[in-house]
C-alpha positions in Angstrom: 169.6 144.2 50.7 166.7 142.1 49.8 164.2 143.5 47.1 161.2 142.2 45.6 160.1 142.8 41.8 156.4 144.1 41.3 153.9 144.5 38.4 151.4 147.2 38.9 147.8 146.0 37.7 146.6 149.3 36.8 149.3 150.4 33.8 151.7 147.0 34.1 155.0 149.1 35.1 157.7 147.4 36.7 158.9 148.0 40.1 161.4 147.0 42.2 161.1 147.7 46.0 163.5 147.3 48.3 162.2 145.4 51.3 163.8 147.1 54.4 163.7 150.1 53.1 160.0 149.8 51.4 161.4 152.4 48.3 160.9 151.9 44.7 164.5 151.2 44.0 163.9 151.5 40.1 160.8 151.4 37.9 160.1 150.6 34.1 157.0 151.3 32.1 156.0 148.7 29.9 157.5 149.9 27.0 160.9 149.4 28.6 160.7 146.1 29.4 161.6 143.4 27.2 160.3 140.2 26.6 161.4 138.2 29.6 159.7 141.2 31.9 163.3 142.6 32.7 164.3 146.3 32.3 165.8 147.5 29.0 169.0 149.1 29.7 169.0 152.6 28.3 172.5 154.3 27.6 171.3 157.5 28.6 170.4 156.8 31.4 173.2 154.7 32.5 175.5 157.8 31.3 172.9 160.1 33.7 173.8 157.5 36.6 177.1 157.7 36.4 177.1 161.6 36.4 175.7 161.4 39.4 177.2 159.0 41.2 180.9 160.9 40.2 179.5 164.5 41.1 178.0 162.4 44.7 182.2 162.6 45.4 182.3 166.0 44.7 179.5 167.3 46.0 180.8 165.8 49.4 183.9 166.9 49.6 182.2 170.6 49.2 180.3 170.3 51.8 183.3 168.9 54.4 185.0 172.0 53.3 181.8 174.5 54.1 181.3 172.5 57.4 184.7 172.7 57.8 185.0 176.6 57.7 181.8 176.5 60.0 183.7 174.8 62.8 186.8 176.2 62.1 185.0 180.0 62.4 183.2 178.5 65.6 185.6 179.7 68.2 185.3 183.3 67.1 181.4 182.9 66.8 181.2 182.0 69.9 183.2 184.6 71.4 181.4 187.7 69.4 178.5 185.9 71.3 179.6 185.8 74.6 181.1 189.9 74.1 178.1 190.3 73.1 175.8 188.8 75.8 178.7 190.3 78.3 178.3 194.4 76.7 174.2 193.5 77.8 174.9 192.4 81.1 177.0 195.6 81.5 174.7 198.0 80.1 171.9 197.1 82.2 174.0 196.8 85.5 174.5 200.3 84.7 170.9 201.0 84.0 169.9 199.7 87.5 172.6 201.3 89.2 171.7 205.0 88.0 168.2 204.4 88.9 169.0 203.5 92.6 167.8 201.3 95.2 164.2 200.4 94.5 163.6 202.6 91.4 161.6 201.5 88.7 
């Protein structure tokens, strides 16, 4: 992954952009940049990082479990469907057949 570091000429933030991709991977306003034009590490947002990154896991798993459930209840969907579609066809065989040849 290649990406490129950027100053903006208007208010001087940092940006870097990832070049395949062409998204602002991270960004620092001036103020949190230190001399040598690199971003100042900030604890809380380190500690906000790794939040997410740990509930990413979780958050994954739930939704292999709901998808899961989906596929697993797919069967029976399918064949309420089908009775369904089937209780239609026979209700308006019946229709047609009480209202004899040509009727309207």
């Amino acid at each position: 992954m290649k990406q490129i570091e950027v100053t903006c000429p208007c208010c001087d933030t940092v940006m870097v952009v990832d070049v395949l991709t062409q998204k602002v991977m991270r960004h620092a306003k001036p103020e949190q940049v230190d001399e040598t034009g690199k971003a100042v590490l900030d604890e809380g947002r380190w500690d906000s990082a790794q939040d997410k990154v740990s509930k990413r896991g979780e958050r994954g798993r739930d939704e292999f479990e709901e998808a899961l459930g989906k596929e697993q209840n797919r069967e029976e969907d399918l064949d309420d469907l089908f009775d369904a579609a089937q209780r239609k066809l026979r209700k308006r065989r019946e229709r047609l057949e009480e209202e004899g040849p040509g009727g309207a």
